[in-house]
C-alpha positions in Angstrom: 0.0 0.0 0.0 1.0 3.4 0.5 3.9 2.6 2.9 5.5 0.5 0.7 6.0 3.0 -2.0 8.9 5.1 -0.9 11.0 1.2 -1.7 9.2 1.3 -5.0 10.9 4.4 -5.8 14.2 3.4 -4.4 14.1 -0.3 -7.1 13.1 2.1 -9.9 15.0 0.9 -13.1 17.9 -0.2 -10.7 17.9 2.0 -8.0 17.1 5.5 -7.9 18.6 5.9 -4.6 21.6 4.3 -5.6 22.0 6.9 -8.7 21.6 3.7 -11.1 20.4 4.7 -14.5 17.2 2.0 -16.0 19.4 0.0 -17.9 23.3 -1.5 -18.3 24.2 2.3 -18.3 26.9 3.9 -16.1 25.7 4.9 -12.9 23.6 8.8 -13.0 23.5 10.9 -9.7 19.5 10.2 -8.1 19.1 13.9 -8.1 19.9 14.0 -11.8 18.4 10.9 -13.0 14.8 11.7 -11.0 14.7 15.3 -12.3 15.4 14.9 -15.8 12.8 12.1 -15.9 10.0 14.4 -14.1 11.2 17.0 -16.9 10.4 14.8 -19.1 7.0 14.3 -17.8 6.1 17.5 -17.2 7.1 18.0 -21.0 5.0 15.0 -22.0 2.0 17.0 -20.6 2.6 20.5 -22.0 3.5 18.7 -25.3 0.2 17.2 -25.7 -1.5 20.3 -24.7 0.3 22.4 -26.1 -0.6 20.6 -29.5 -4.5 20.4 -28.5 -4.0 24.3 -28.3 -2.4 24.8 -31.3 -5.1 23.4 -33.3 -8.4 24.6 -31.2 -8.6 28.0 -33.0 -8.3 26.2 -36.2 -10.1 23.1 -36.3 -13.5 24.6 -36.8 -12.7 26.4 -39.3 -11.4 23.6 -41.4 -14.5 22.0 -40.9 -15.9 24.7 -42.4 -13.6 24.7 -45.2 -14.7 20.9 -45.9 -18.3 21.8 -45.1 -18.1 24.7 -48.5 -18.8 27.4 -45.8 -21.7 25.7 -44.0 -21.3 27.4 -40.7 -24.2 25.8 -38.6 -23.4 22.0 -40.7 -19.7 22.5 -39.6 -21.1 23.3 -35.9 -22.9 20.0 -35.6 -19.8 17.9 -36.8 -17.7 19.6 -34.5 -20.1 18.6 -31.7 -19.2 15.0 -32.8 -15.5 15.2 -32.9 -15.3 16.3 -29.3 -17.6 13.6 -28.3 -15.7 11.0 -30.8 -12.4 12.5 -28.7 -13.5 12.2 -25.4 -14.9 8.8 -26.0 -11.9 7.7 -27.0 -10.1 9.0 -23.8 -13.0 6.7 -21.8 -12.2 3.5 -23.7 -8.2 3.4 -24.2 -7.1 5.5 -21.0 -7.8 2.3 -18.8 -6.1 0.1 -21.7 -2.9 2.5 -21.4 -2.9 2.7 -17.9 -3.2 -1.2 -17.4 -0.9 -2.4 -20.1 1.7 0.3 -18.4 1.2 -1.6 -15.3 2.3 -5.0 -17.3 4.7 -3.8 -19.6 6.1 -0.6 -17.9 5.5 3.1 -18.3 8.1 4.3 -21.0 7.3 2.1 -24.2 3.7 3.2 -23.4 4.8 6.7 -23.1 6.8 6.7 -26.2 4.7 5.0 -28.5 1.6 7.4 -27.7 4.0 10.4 -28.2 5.0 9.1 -31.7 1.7 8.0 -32.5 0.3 11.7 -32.0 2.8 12.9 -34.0 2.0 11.1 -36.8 -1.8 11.6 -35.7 -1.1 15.3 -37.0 0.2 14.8 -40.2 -2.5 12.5 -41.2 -4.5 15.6 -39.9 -2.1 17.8 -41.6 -3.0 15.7 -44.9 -6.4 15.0 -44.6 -8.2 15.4 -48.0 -11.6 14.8 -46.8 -13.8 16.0 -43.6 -13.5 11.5 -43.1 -10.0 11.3 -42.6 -9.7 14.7 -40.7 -12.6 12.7 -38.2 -10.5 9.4 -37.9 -7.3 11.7 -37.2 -9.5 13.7 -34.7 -10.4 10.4 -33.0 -6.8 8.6 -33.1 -6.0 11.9 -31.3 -8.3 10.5 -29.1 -6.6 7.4 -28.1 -2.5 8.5 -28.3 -3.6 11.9 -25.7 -4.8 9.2 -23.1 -1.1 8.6 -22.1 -2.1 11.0 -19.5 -2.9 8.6 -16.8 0.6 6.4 -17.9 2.5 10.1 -17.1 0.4 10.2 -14.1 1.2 6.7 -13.0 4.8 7.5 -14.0 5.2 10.7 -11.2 3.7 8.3 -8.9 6.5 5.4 -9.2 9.6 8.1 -8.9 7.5 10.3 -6.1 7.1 9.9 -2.4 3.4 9.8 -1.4 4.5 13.3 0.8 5.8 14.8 -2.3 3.2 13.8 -5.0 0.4 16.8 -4.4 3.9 19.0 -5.0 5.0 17.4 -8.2 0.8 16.7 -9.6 0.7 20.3 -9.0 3.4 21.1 -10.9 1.9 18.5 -13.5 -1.4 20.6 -14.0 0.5 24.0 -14.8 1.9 22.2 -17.5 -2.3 21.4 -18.3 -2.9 25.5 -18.5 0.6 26.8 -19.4 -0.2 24.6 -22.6 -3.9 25.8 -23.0 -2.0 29.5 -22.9 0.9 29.0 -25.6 -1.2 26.5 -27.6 -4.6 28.7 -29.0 -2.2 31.8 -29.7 0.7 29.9 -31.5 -2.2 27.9 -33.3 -4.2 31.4 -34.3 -1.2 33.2 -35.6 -0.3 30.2 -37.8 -3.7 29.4 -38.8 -4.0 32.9 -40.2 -1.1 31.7 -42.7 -2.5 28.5 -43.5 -5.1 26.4 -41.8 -3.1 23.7 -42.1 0.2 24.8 -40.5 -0.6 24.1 -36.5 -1.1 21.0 -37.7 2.0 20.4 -38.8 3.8 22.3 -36.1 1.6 20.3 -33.6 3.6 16.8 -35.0 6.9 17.9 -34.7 6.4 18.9 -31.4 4.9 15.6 -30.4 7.8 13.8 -32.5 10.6 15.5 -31.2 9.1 14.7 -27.7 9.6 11.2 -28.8 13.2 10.9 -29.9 14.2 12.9 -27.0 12.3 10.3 -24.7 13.7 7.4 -26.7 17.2 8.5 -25.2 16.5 10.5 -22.0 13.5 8.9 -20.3 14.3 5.7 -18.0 11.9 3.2 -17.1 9.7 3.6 -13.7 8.3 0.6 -12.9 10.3 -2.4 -12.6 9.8 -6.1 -13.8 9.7 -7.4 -10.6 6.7 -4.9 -9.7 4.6 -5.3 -13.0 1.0 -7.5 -12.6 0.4 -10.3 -14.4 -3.2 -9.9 -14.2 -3.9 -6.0 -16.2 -6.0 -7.4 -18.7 -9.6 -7.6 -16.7 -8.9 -3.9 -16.0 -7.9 -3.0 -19.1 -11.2 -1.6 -20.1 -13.3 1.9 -19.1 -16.2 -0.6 -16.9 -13.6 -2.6 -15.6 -10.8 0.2 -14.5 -14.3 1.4 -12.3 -14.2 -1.4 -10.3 -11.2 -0.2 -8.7 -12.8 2.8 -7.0 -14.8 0.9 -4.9 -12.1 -1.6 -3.4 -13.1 0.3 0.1 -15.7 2.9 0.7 -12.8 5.8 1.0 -11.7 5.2 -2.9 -15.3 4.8 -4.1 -16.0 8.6 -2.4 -13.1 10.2 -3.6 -14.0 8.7 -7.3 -17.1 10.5 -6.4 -15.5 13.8 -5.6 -13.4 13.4 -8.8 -16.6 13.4 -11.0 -18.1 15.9 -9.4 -15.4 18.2 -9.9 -14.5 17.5 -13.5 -17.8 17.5 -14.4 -18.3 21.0 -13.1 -14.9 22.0 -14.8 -16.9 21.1 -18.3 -18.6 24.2 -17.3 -16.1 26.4 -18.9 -14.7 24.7 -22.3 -18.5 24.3 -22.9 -20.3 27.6 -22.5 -17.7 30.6 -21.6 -17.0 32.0 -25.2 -20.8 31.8 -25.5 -21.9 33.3 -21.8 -19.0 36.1 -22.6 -20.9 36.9 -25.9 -24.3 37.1 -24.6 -24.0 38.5 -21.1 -20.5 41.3 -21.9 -20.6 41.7 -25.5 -16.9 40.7 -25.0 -14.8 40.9 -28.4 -12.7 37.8 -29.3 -9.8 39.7 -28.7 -11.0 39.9 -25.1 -12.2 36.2 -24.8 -8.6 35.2 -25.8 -7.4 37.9 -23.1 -9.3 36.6 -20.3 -8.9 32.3 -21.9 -5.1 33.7 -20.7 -6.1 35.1 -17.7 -7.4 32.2 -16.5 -4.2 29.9 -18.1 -1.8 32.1 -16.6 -3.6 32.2 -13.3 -4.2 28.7 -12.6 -0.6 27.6 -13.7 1.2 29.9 -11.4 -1.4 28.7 -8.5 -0.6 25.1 -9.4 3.1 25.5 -9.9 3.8 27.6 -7.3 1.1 27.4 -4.6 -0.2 23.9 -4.4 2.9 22.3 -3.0 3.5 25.0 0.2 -0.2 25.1 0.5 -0.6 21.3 1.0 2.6 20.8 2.5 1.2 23.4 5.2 -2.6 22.6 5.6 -2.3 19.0 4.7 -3.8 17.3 1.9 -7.8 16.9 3.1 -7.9 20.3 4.2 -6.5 21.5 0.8 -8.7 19.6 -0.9 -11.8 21.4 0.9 -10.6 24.1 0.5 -9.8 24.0 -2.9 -13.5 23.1 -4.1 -14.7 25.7 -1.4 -12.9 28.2 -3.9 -14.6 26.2 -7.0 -17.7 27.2 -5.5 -17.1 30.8 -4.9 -16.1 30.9 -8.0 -18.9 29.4 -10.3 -21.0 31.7 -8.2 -19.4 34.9 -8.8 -19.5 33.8 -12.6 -23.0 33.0 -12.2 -23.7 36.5 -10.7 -21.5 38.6 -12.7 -23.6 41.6 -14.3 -20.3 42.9 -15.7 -17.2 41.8 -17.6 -14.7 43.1 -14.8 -16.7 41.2 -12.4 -15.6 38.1 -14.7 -12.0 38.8 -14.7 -12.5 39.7 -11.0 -13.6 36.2 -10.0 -10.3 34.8 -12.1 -8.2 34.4 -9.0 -10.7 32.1 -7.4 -10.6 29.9 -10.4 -7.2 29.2 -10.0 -7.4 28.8 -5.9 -9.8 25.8 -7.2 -6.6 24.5 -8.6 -5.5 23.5 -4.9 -7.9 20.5 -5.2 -7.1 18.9 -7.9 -3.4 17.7 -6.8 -4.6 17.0 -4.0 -7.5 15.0 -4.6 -5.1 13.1 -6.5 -2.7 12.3 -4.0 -5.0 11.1 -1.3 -6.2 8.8 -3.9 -2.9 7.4 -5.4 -2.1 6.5 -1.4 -5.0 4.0 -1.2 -3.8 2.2 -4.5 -1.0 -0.8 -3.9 2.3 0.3 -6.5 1.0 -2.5 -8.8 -2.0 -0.7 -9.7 -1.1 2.8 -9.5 -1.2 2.8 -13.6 -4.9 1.3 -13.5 -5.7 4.0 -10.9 -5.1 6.9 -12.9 -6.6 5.1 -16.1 -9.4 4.7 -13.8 -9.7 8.4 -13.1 -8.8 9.2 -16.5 -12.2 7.5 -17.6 -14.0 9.8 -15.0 -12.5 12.6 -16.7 -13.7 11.6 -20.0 -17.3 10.8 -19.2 -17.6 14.2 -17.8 -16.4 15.4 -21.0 -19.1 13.9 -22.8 -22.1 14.8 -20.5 -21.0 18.1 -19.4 -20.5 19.5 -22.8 -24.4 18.6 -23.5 -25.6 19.0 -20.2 -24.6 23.1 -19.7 -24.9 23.9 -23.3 -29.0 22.9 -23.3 -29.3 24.3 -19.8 -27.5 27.6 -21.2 -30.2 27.6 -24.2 -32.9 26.8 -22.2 -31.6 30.4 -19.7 -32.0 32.3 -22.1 -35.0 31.0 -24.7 -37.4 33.8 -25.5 -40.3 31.2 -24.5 -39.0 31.6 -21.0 -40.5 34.3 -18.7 -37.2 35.0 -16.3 -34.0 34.7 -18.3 -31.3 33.5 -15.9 -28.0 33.3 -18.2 -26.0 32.5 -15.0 -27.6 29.5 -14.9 -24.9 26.6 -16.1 -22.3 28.6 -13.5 -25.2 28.0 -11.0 -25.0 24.4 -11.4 -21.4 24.0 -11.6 -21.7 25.7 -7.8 -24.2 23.1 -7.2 -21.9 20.3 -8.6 -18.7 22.0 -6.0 -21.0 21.8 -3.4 -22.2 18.3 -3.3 -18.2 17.3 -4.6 -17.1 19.7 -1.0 -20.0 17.6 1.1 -18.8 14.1 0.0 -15.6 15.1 0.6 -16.3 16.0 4.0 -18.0 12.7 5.0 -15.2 10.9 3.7 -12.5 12.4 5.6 -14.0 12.1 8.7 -12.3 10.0 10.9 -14.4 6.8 11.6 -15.0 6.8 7.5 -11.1 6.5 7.1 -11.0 3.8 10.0 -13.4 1.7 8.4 -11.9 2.2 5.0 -8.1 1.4 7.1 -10.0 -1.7 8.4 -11.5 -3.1 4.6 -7.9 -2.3 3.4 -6.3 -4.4 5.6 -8.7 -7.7 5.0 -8.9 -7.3 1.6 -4.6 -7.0 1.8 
């Protein structure tokens, strides 16, 4: 269990506490050899995001290219890529995460980064809307090496430094969503099909630099045998509720990404209606909030846990998610908007930590199907919430309604922090955790 990860890290590839490189190599200080493998990592992430930015501000309007102009046909079809993409994060992020638990983390990691980049220049290539949707959907499957990099801090981390080094892991998630949309727009405005392009040698590079700089993290003698029943979306599930503290933290976990669906889903649109904002001041305040929640992750998460502990960070962090969503919801002017930035990123403090208390319940052998697990989470919010606050935003503001309530979707996202905040609450509590301590122990 938990206890026994610190020895996990020190067998990694050969020893990382004995400076041991992950193969026949000559020996590599443990300093050395753990940071440029977290660098790598941390890479890995902003890579991938970086590349999902670069093409978000042109993607539609290929679409439209393909679609002769069609603006609301193209609108519809881009409503099915994003659900085509985030059903294929549900299905193969299990499958990565479990085959990274029996064959290792870095030929998982490696072969998704390569796979992406040639993902993009199929993209890049496409001659018809058909082929642009299959690239859109292998996209899909090579971007769910997330929960492999997840699994991967977890092998070379110590369960008191993880919410740290997660934290760090999630700026990399909004310092790519910053870079990504205004690289992507300035090259789009050359040719549609140049982010594209630039999006596969960024992925592809990553992946010859891996080859020869990223060691392995989980070593033979700690691989399962047995990854294959789990190495499917319903069957990754059934981990969460190996004892009643996992199942409520899984709980917390949807909660909160589904109310983070909120914001890819309806902002541009609420911005529009409610401020009249320009696009040149949606892509100001998208930054905003980039800039602000990866400075909060990278530079606040790790004190901030380190000094409240990890519970109390993560209730306060979704106590922030909820002021938040609120303010949104009750913002009758744009600088109130950018006012209630801050408090988005706060929220930040409750991811990595969510994440950590979770990854200590999970035996090192299944820390891979643990993040695939909550990988899956994340992609089933991504294809209800999208849905889910777009019709409750049309239905705000219909003209056949009487009261016209375009706060409404931020409302619920409040709701959803909430109930995640509440659950949360119950299952720290300390005869919950004694109970859960107890079922750990028989089941062990």
């Amino acid at each position: 269990m938990a206890d026994s990860i610190p020895s996990t890290q020190e067998s990694v590839s050969g020893g990382l506490a004995n400076g041991v490189a992950a193969g026949p190599e000559s020996p590599v200080p443990a300093r050395r050899f753990g940071q440029a493998a977290f660098i790598f990592i941390f890479i890995t992430i902003l890579l991938d995001f970086l590349a999902l930015g670069i093409i978000a501000p042109v993607l539609p309007n290929l679409i439209i290219q393909f679609k002769g102009g069609n603006i609301a046909g193209a609108a519809s079809i881009t409503g099915y890529f994003g659900f085509a993409w985030a059903t294929m994060q549900f299905i193969f992020s299990p499958i990565l995460g479990a085959w990274s638990d029996r064959f290792g983390r870095r030929p998982i990691i490696l072969i998704s980064c390569a796979g992406l980049g040639f993902d993009y220049i199929l993209m890049a290539l496409a001659p018809t809307l058909g082929w642009l949707f299959v690239g859109r959907v292998i996209s899909g499957i090579t971007t769910s090496n997330i929960s492999t990099a997840f699994a991967y801090v977890t092998d070379v981390t110590p369960p008191e430094r993880r919410a740290k080094q997660f934290g760090l892991i999630s700026a990399a998630f909004g310092l790519g969503f910053i870079i990504g949309p205004a690289v992507g727009g300035l090259l789009g405005n050359v040719h549609l099909r140049r982010p594209f392009w630039i999006a596969a040698g960024l992925s592809l590079a990553n992946a010859i630099y891996g080859f020869f700089i990223l060691p392995e993290s989980l070593p033979a003698e700690r691989r399962t045998k047995k990854a294959w029943h789990m190495a499917n979306p319903l069957g990754s599930l059934t981990l969460l509720r190996s004892h009643p503290e996992l199942g409520g933290l899984a709980i917390v976990t949807f909660l909160y990404y589904l109310a983070h669906q909120v914001l890819p889903s309806i902002f541009v649109l609420y911005a529009d209606y409610r401020y009249g904002w320009s696009e040149r001041t949606i892509g100001l305040s998208l930054a905003a909030v980039g800039l602000s929640v990866s400075l909060a992750s990278g530079l606040l998460v790790g004190p901030f846990v380190k000094r409240f502990g990890e519970r109390y960070s993560l209730l306060s962090g979704l106590g922030f998610g909820f002021l938040a969503f609120l303010a949104f919801a009750l913002a009758s002017r744009g600088w109130m908007a950018f006012a209630a930035i801050p408090l988005i990123a706060l929220w930040g403090i409750a991811g990595p930590a969510m994440q950590s208390l979770m990854s200590q319940r999970v035996d090192p052998t299944s820390q891979g199907k643990l993040q695939g697990a909550v990988n899956s989470l994340r992609a089933i919010t991504g294809m209800i919430g999208p849905l889910l606050f777009t019709q409750v935003f049309a239905m705000a503001i219909s003209p056949h309604v009487n009261v016209h309530v375009p706060g409404a979707p931020y409302y619920l996202a409040a709701l959803l922090m909430l109930a995640s905040a509440s659950v949360a609450y119950i299952v720290g509590r300390p005869a919950v955790q004694a109970t859960a301590g107890q079922a750990a122990r028989e089941t062990s």
